[in-house]
C-alpha positions in Angstrom: 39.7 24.4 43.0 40.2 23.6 39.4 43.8 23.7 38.7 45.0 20.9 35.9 48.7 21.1 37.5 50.8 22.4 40.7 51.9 25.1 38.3 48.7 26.9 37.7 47.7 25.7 41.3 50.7 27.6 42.9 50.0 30.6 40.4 46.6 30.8 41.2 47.5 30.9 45.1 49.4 34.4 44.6 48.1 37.7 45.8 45.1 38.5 43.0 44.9 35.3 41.8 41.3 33.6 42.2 42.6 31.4 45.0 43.6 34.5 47.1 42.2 34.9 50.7 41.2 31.7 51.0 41.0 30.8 54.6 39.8 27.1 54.3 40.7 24.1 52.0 38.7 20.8 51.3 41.3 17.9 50.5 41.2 14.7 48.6 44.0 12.3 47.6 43.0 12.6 43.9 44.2 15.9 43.8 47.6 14.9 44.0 46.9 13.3 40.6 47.0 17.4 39.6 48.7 19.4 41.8 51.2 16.8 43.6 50.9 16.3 47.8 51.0 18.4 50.2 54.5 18.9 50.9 56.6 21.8 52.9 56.6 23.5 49.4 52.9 23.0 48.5 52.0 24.7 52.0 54.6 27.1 51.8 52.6 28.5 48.8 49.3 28.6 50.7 48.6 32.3 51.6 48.8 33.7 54.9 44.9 33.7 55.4 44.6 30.0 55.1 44.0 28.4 58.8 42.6 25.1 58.1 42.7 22.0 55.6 40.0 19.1 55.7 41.5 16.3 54.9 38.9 13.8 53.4 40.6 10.0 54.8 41.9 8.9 58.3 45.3 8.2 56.8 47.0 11.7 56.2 50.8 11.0 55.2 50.4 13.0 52.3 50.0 16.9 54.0 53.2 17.8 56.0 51.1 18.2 59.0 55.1 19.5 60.6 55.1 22.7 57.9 51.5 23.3 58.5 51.9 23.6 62.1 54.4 25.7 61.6 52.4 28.2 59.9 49.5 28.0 62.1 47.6 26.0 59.6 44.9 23.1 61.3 44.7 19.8 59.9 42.2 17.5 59.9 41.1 13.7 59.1 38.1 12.1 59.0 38.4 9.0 62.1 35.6 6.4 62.2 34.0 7.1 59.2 36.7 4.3 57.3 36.4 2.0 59.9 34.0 -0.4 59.1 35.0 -0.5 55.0 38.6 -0.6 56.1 37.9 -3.5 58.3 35.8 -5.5 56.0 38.4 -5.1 53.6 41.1 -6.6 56.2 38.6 -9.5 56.9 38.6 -10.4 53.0 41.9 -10.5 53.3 42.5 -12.6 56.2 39.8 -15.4 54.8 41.0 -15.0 51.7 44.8 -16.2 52.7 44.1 -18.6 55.1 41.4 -20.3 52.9 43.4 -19.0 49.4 40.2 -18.5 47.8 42.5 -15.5 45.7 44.6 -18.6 44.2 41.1 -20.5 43.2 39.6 -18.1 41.9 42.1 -17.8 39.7 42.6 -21.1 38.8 38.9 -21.4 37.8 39.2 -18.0 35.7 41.9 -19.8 34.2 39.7 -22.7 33.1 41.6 -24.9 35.7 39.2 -25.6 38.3 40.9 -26.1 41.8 43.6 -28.5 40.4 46.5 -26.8 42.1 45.0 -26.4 45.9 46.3 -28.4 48.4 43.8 -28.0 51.3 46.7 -28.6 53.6 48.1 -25.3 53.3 44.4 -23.9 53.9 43.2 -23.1 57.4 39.9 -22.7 59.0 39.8 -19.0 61.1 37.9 -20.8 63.9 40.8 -21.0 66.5 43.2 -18.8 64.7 45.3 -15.9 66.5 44.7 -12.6 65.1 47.8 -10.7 66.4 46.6 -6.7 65.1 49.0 -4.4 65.3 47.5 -1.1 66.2 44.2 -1.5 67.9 42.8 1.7 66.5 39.1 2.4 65.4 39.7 -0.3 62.1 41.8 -2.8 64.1 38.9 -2.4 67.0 36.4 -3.0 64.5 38.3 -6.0 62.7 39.2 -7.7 66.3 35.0 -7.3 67.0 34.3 -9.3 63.3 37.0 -12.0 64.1 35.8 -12.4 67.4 33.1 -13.5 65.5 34.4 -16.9 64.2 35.9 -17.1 67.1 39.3 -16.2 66.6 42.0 -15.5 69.4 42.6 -11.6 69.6 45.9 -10.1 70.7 46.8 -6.5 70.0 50.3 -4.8 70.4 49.7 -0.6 70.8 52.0 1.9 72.8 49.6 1.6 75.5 46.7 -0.3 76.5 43.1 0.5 75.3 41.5 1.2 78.4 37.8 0.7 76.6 39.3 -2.5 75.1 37.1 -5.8 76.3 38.8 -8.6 78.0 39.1 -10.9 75.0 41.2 -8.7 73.4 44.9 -9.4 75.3 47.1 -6.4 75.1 51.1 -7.4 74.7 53.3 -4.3 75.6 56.9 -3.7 73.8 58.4 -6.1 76.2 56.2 -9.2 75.6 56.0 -8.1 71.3 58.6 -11.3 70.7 55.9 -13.5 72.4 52.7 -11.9 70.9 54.6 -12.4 67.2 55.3 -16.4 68.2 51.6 -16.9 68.5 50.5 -15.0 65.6 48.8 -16.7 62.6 48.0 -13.8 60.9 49.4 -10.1 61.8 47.1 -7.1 60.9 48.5 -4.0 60.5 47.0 -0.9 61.2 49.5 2.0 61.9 49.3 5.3 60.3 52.4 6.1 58.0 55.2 8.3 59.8 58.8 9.1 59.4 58.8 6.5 62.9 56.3 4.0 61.5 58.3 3.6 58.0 59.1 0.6 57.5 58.1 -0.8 60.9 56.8 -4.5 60.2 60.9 -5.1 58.9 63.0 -8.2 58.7 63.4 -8.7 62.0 59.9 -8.7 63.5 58.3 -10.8 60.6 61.2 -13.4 61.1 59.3 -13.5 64.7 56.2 -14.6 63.1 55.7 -18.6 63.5 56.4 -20.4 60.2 53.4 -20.3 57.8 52.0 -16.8 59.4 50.0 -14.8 57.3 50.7 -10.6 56.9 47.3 -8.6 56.3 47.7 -4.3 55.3 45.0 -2.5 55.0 47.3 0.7 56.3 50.2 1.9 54.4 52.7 -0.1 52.4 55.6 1.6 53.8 54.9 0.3 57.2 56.1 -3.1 55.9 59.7 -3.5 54.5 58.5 -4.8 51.1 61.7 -6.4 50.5 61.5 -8.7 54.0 58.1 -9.8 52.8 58.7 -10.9 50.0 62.1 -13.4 51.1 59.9 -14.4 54.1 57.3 -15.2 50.7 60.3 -17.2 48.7 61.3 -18.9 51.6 58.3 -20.0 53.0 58.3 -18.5 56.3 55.1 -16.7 55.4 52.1 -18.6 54.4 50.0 -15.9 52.8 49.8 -12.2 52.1 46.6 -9.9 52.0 47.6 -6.8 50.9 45.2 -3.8 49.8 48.3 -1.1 50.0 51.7 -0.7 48.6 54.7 1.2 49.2 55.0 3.2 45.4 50.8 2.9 44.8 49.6 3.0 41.6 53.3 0.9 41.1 52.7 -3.1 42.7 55.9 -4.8 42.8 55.9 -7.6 39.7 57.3 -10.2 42.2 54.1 -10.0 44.2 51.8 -10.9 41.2 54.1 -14.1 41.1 53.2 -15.7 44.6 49.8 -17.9 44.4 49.4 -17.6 48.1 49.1 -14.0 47.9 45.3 -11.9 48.0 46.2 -8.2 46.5 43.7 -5.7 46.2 43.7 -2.0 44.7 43.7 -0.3 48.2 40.1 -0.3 48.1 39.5 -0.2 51.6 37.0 2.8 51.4 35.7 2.3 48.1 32.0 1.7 48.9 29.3 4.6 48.3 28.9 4.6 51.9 32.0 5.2 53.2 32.8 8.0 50.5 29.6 9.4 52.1 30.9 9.8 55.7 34.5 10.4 54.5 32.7 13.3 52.4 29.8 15.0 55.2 32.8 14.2 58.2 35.5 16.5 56.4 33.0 18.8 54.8 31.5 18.7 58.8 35.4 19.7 59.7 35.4 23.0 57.1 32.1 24.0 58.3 32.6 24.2 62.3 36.4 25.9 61.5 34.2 28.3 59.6 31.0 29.2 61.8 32.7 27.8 65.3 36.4 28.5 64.9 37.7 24.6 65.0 36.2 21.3 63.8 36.7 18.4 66.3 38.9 15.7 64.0 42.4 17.6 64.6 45.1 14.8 63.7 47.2 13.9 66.8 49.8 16.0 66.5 47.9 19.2 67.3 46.7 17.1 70.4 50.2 16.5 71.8 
């Protein structure tokens, strides 16, 4: 599809035009850079013959997966494939604000050398609690390269990974309070949802011990932006690593102002290998819908 703008793409999509009868659609997140997301009205436009979208990424919040289902319309995601890049990058992150290697580096760019770092508000990982919130494929694979130091693992999910190995302690809802008290860093790693908005809020990062680090590598609406940043100016919070923001390309100009905070260009799959797998997993998706009748990554709500 070639459309410069959701105009022409929504013109083109009409009976006779060159995207009519389509029955499958590839989809990447740069094409809402032309033709917008894939809202109710996007896929209200898609003609009647269209039965599946493969969505190239694990995270998905931009395709109204609700209006989709509604008109029979398949989504899916590519899981696994981002797990190792999306993990490494969540690492980085983690060393990065305990250790504050972001604020160094800068200070040397700067011609400074490390005259500002004060090595007591560095930490070591060795010892640390990793509290990871969402023990998904990239919070499984970040808990196995923290192990690694070693670092404490404790994960909070709806329910237990049953696959999960014993060093990784599960904390239901009811014992959340206790596994946020012994957090020094919290990873998050929730998809976005209408439920998940805004999720890591005042409240639960105000139940972080003092000097806690936050690490996203998901979505930046998951986090109440606003909470962070007071928990930042106050000191409650040591450190940020943050590859994703709420209003992306937008970064909040407050965030560029604390030295204690690592920010990235959400480029947690931005390695030739990942875009790879992202690529021949989705393309893998269009290709059994077309010669089997349904590729195997539906997104969870279809499995509900």
């Amino acid at each position: 599809m070639d459309s410069p703008n959701r105009a022409d793409f929504f013109a083109s999509l009409q009976p006779g035009g060159k995207y009519d009868g389509i029955v499958g659609i590839y989809r990447h997140n740069i094409s809402a850079d032309h033709i917008g997301i894939f809202d109710k009205e996007l896929v209200s436009k898609l003609p009647s013959s269209v039965k599946w979208i493969a969505h190239n990424g694990a995270g998905y919040d931009q395709i109204d997966v609700v209006a989709c289902k509604e008109r029979g319309i398949f989504v899916s995601n590519t899981p696994g494939a981002v797990d190792d890049a999306t993990a490494t990058t969540a690492l980085y992150l983690v060393i990065s604000a305990l250790r504050l290697f972001s604020h160094a580096e800068r200070d040397l760019r700067a011609g400074k050398w490390k005259s500002s770092h004060k090595p007591g508000a560095a930490h070591d990982l060795t010892g640390r609690t990793l509290a990871i919130l969402g023990l998904g494929g990239i919070g499984f694979r970040l808990a196995e390269l923290a192990h690694a130091f070693p670092m404490r693992i404790v994960y909070h999910n709806r329910r237990k990974v049953e696959n999960a190995p014993e060093w990784c302690e599960y904390y239901p809802a009811e014992r959340l309070d206790e596994m946020l008290a012994s957090a020094d860093v919290l990873s998050v790693h929730v998809p976005l949802k209408k439920e998940t908005e805004g999720l890591v809020d005042e409240k639960i990062i105000r139940k972080l011990k003092k000097g806690a680090v936050i690490v996203n590598t998901a979505r930046g609406k998951v986090i109440d932006e606003a909470a962070m940043i007071r928990a930042l100016e106050d000191g409650h919070l040591g450190g940020v690593g943050l590859d994703v923001y709420p209003d992306e390309p937008q970064v909040n100009p407050r965030l560029l102002e604390f030295p204690n905070a690592t920010l990235l260009p959400h480029m947690g799959t931005e390695t030739c290998d990942s875009q790879k797998k992202m690529e021949i997993r989705a393309l893998k998706n269009l290709r059994d819908f077309l010669t089997k009748g349904k590729g195997e990554d539906l997104v969870p709500e279809y499995k509900q």
